[in-house]
C-alpha positions in Angstrom: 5.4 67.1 -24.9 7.0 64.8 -22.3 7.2 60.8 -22.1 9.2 59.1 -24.8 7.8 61.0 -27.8 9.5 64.4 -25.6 12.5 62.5 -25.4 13.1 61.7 -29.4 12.0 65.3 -30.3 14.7 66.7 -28.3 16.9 64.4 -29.3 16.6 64.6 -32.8 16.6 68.5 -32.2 19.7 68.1 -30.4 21.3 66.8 -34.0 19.7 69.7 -35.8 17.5 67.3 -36.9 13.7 68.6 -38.2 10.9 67.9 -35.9 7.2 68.6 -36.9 4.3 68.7 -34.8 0.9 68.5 -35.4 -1.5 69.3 -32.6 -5.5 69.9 -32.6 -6.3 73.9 -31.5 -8.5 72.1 -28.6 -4.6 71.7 -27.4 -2.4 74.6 -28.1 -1.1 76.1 -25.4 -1.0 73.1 -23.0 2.2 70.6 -22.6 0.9 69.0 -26.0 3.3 71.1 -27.8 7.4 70.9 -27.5 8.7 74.4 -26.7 11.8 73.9 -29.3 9.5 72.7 -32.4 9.6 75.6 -35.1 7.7 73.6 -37.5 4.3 73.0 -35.6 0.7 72.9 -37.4 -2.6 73.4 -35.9 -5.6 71.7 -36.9 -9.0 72.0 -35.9 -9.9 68.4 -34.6 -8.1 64.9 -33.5 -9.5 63.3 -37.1 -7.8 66.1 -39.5 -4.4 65.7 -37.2 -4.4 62.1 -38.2 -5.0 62.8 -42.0 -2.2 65.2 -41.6 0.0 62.7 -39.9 -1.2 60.0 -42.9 -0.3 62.7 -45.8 2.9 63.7 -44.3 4.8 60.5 -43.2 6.6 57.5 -44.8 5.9 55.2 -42.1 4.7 55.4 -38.0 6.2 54.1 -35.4 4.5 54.0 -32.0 6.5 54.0 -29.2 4.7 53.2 -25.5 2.3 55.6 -24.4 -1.2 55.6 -23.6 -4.6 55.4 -25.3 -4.6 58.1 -27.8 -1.3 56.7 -29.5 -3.0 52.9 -29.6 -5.9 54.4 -31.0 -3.6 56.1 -33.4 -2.1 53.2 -34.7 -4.7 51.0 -34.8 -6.7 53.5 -36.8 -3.2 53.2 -39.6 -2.9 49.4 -39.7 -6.7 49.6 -39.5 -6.5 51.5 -42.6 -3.5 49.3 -44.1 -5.1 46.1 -44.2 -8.1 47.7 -46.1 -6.0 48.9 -48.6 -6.2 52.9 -48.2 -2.9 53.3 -47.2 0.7 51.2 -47.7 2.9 53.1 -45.2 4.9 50.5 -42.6 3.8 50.2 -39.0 5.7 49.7 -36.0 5.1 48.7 -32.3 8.4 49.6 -30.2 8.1 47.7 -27.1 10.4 48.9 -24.5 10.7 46.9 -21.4 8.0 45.0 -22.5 5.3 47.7 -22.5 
């Protein structure tokens, strides 16, 4: 886990804060998963780690990163405007990302 999403999990880690992953088996093992996260689930496939991430959270936040976080997000506002889910949803833009 690098990028900004690296960044926040150490930080909050750093404030003995609780950090949970959830990664697909396809990628355990590779830089997907934070070395310092004790709380990490494996799922089987990309679709279940977004249920997880739906069941499990009060709200997302995306912060900038590539494709697989924009398709991400759009599948939770997606899923927000069609009533199946009321959780907020935010873009972060950072230097105008």
């Amino acid at each position: 886990m690098n990028g900004l999403m690296g960044f926040v999990a150490d930080t909050v880690l750093e404030e003995n804060g609780d950090v949970q992953g959830i990664i697909p088996e396809v990628l355990r093992g590779i830089k997907a998963k934070h070395p310092n996260v004790q709380n990490m689930e494996i799922v089987q496939t990309m679709p279940e780690r977004k249920t997880r991430m739906i069941e499990l959270r009060d709200a997302f936040i995306a912060l900038p990163s590539g494709v697989g976080t924009l398709e991400e997000i759009s599948e939770f506002v997606s899923l927000t405007r069609i009533g199946l889910i009321n959780k907020p949803t935010v873009f972060y833009n950072v230097d105008a990302y």
